[in-house]
C-alpha positions as semicolon CSV with decimal commas, in nm:
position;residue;x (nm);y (nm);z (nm)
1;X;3,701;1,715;-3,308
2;X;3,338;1,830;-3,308
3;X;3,171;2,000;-3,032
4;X;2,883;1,678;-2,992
5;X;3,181;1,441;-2,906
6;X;3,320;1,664;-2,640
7;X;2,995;1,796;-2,423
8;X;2,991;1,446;-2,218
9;X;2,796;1,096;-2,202
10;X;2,448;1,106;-2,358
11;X;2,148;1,192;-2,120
12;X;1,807;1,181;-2,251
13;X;1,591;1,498;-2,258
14;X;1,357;1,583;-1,985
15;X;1,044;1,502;-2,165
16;X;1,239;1,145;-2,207
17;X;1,257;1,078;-1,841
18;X;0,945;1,237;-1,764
19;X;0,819;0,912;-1,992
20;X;1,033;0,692;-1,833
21;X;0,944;0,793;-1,501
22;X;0,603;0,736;-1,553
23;X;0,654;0,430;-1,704
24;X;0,843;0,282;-1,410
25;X;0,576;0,404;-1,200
26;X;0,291;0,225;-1,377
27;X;0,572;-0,115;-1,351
28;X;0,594;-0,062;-1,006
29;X;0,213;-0,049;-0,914
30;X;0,118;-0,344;-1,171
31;X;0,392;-0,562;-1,019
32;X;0,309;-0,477;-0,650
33;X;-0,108;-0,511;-0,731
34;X;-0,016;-0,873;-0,928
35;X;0,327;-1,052;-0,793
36;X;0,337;-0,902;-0,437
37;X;0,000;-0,827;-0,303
38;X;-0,076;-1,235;-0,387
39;X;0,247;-1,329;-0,274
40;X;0,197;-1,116;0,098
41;X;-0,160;-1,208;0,125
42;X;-0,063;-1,584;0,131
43;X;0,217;-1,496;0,368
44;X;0,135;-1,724;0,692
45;X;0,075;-1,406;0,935
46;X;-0,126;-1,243;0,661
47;X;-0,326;-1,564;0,554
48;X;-0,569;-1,525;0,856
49;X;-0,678;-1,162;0,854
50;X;-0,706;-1,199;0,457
51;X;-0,961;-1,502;0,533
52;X;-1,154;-1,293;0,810
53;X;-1,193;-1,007;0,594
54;X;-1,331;-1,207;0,321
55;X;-1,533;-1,437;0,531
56;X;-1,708;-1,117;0,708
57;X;-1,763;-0,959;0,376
58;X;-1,598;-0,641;0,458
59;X;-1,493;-0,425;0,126
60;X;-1,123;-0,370;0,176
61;X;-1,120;-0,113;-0,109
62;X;-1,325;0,117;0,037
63;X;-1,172;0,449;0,163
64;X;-1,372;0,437;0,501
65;X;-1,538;0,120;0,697
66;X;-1,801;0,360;0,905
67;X;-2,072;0,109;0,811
68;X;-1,848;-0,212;0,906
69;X;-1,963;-0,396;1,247
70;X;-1,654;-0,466;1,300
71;X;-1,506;-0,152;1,271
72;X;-1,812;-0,017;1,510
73;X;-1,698;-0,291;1,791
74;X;-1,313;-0,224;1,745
75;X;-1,346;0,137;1,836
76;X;-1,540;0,061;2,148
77;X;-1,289;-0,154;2,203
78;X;-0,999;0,070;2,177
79;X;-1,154;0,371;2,367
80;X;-1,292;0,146;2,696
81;X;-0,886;0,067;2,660
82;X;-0,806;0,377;2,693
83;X;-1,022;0,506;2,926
84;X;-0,985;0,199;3,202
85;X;-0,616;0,202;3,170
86;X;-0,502;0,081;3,466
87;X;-0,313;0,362;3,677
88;X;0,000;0,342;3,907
89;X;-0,078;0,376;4,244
């Protein structure tokens, strides 16, 4: 018998999987950006925040929302929260 039949199963090389990593990779980020994203944003507890953001014209790309009004009022919002916690007695 020859020494290729007796070394085990097949495996492909590194460079191989490297490949095929990548590839599943790019798969996985073009089926979440075009079957699931659509499919959660017309999920019915989704539905309405994907409608507000649109409606108020806020980018939802963008890395940071400094220059949002929204954003402005929602962090007044959560600090007056925090600082007029109500206390135990």
């Amino acid at each position: 018998m020859c020494s290729c039949c007796t070394e085990g199963p097949w495996r492909p090389s590194a460079r191989a999987m490297g490949w095929i990593k990548l590839a599943a990779g790019v798969f996985f980020i073009w089926l979440f950006m075009f079957v699931i994203g659509p499919w959660l944003q017309k999920a019915p507890s989704v539905e309405p925040l994907a409608q507000f953001i649109e409606e108020s014209g806020i980018e939802a790309t963008a890395f940071y929302y400094t220059e949002v009004e929204q954003t402005g009022d929602a962090e007044v919002d959560i600090r007056s929260t925090f600082r007029f916690m109500p206390q135990d007695p």
